[in-house]
C-alpha positions as CSV (number, residue, x, y, z in Angstrom):
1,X,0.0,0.0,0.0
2,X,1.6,3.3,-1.2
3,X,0.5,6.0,1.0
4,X,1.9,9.8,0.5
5,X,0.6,13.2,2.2
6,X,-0.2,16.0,0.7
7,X,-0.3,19.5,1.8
8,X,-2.6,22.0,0.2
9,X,-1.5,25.6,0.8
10,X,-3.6,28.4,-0.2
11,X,-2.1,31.9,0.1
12,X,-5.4,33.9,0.3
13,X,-7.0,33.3,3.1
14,X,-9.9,35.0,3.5
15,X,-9.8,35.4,7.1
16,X,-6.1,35.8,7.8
17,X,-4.4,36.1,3.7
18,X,-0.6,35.0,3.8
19,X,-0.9,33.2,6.7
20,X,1.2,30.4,5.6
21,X,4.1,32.5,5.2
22,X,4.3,33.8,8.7
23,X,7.1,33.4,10.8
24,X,6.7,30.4,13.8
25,X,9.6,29.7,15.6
26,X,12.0,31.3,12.7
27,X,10.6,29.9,9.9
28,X,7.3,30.2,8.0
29,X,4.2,28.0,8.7
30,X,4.1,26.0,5.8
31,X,7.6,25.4,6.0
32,X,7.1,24.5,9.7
33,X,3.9,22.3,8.9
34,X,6.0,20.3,5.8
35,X,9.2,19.8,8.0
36,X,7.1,18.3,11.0
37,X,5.3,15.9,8.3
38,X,8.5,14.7,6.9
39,X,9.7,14.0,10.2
40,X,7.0,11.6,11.0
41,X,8.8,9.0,8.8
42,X,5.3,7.6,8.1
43,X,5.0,8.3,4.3
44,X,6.2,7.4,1.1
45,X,6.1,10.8,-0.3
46,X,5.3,14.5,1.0
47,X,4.2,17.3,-1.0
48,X,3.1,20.8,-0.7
49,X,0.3,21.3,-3.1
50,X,-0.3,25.3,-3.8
51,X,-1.4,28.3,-6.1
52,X,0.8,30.5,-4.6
53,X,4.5,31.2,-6.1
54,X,5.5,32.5,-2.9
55,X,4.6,29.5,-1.2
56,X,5.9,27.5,-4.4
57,X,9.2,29.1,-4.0
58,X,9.8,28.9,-0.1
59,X,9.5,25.0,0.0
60,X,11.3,24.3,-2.9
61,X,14.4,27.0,-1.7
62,X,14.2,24.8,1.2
63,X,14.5,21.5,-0.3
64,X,10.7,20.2,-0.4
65,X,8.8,18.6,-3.0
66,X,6.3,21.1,-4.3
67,X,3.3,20.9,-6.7
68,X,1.9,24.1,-8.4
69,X,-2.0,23.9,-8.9
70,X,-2.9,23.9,-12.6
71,X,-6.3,25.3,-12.1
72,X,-8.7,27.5,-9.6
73,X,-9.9,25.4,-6.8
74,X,-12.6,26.2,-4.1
75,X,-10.9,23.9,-1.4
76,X,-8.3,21.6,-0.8
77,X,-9.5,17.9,-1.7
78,X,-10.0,19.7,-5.2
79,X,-6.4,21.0,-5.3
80,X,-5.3,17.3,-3.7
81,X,-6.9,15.6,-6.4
82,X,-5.9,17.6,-9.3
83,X,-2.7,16.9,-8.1
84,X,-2.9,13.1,-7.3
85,X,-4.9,12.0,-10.3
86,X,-1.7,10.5,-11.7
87,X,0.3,9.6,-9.4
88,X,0.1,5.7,-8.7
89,X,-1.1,6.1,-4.8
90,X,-3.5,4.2,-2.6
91,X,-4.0,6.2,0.5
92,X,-3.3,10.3,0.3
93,X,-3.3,12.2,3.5
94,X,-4.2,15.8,3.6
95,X,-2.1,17.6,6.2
96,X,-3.2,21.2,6.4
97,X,-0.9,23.9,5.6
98,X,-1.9,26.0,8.3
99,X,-2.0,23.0,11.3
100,X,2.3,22.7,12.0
101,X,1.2,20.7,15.4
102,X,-0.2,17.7,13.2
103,X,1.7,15.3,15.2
104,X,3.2,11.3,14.5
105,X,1.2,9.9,17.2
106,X,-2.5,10.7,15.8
107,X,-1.4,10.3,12.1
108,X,0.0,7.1,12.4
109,X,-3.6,6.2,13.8
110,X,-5.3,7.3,10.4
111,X,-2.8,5.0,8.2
112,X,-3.9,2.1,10.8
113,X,-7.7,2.6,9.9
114,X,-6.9,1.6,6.0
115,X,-4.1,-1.2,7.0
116,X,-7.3,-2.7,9.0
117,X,-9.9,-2.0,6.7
118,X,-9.0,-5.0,4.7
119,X,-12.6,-4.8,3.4
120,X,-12.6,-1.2,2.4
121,X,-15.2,-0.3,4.0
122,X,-13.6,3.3,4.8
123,X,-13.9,5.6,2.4
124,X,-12.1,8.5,4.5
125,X,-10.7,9.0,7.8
126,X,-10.1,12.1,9.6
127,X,-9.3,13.3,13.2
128,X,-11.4,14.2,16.0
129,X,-10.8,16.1,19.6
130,X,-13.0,15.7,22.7
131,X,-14.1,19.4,23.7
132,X,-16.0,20.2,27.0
133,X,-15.4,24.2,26.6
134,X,-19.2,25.8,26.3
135,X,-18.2,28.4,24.0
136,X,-15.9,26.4,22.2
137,X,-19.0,23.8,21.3
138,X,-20.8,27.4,20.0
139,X,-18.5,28.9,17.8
140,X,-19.3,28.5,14.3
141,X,-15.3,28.1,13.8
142,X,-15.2,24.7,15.4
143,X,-16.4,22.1,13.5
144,X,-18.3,19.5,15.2
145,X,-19.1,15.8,14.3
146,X,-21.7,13.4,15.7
147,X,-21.0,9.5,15.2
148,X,-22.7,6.2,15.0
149,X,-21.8,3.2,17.8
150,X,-18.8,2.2,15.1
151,X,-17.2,5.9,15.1
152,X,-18.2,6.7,11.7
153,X,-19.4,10.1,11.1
154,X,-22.8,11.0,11.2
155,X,-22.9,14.6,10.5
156,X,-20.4,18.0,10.8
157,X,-21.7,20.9,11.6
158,X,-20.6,24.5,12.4
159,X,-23.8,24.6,15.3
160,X,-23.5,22.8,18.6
161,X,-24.4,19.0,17.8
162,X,-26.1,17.1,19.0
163,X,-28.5,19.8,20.7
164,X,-28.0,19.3,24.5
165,X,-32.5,20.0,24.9
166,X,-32.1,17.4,27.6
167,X,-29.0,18.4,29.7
168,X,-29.0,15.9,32.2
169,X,-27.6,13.5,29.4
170,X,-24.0,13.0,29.6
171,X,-23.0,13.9,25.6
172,X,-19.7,14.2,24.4
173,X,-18.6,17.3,22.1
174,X,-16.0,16.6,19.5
175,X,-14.2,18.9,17.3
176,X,-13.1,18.1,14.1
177,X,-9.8,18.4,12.7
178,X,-9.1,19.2,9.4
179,X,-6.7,16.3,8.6
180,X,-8.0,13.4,6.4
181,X,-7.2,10.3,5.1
182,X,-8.8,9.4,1.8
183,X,-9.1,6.1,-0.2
184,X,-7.5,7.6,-4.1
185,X,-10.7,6.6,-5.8
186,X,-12.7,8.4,-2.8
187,X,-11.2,11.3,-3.8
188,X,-11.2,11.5,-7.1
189,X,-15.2,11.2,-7.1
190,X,-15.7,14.1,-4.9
191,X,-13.4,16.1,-7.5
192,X,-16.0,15.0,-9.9
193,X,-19.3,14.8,-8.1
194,X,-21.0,18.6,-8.0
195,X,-21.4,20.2,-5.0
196,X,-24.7,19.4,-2.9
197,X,-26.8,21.8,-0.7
198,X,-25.5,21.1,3.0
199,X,-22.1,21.6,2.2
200,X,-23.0,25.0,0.2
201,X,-25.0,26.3,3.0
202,X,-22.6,25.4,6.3
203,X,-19.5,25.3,4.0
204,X,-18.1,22.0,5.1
205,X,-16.5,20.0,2.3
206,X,-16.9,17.1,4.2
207,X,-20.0,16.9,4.0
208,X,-19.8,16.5,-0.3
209,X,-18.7,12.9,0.7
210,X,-21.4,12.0,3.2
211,X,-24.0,13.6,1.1
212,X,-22.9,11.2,-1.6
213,X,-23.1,8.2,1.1
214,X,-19.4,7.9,1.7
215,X,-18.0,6.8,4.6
216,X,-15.8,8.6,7.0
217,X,-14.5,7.2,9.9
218,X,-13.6,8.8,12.8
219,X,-10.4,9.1,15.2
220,X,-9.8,10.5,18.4
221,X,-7.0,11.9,19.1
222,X,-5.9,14.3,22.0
223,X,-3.5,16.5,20.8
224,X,-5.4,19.7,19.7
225,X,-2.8,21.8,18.5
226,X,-3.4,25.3,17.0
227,X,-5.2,25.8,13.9
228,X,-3.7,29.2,11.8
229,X,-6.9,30.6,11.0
230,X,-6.4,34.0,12.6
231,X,-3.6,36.9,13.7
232,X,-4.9,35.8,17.4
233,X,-4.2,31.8,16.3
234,X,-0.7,32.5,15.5
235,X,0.4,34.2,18.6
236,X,-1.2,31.7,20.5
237,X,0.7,29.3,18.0
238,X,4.1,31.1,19.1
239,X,4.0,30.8,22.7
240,X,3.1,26.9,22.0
241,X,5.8,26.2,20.4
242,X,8.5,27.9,22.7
């Protein structure tokens, strides 16, 4: 089983735009985010997937492999697939460019979920992180996921699910993280596949796949990391990794 990662790194984020290519710990996020993935050991292949010649140019002055996106896309499984469509590759795993705290531990648990599917039944897999914090589980910028008894996802949501009307049952909150695992072929049909209306109304690509009844299954893990979305993100990112 061939299994690379892939990195897709946009440079214009809406929210926070050249995020990538601010400094953490002396050198740039991306670069930061690609070092830490090679050092894992776990793949056969890691590459930085962008639009950006900025980005372009900083891995590849730093010795990285690095892709440049041939068209426009919308989000990153589009600019993963675009790029993988060719490549002779069983199992691709997206490691954000903007999540340098993606550690060994919790990846090496997504590669286990395909080396133990031997019936494919997985489609994806992706990462999940218990959360307790109140406003945490209300802010639109976590994602959430609800599961079945097997720990495949049910639903992601950007609203607190499921809705605690009854509070004196004990639910657990988890947060999604944005790292998947997907099966090639998986992939490369939600490239094709058009985009349905619950992923256009909570903007959630995941949610192309379940709509299209694949399956994603689910993995805890319990380092949370930071996520670079914002100027606040990164110096909280900065005093996490001193």
């Amino acid at each position: 089983m061939k299994i690379i990662s892939m990195i897709p790194a946009r440079y214009s984020a809406s929210r926070f735009p050249g995020k990538l290519m601010q400094d953490l710990g002396g050198k740039t996020v991306i670069l930061q985010t690609y070092q830490a993935t090679v050092a894992t050991n776990l793949f056969d292949d890691v590459i930085v997937v962008t639009d950006s010649t900025v980005i372009y140019d900083e891995i590849a002055t730093n010795g990285g492999k690095v892709m440049l996106s041939k068209k426009e896309h919308d989000c990153g499984s589009d600019r993963i697939a675009e790029a993988i469509e060719h490549l002779d590759v069983d199992v691709v795993v997206n490691v954000q460019g903007d999540e340098p705290f993606t550690d060994e531990v919790s990846l090496r648990k997504l590669i286990a979920v395909f080396k133990e599917d031997t019936k494919k039944e997985v489609d994806l897999a992706s990462l999940m992180v218990h959360i307790s914090n109140e406003d945490e589980i209300k802010n639109p910028n976590t994602v959430k996921v609800v599961l079945d008894n097997k720990n495949f996802a049910l639903y992601f949501s950007r609203s607190p699910i499921p809705y605690p009307r009854d509070t004196s049952v004990a639910v657990k909150y988890y947060k999604h993280k944005g790292v998947y695992a997907f099966r090639k072929d998986a992939l490369l049909d939600f490239y094709r596949l058009p985009m349905l209306t619950l992923e256009a109304s909570e903007k959630l690509e995941q949610l192309r796949y379940l709509e299209y009844g694949k399956r994603i299954k689910m993995v805890e893990t319990s380092v949370e990391g930071v996520e670079i979305d914002t100027p606040e993100d990164l110096e909280r990112a900065k005093k996490l990794w001193k």
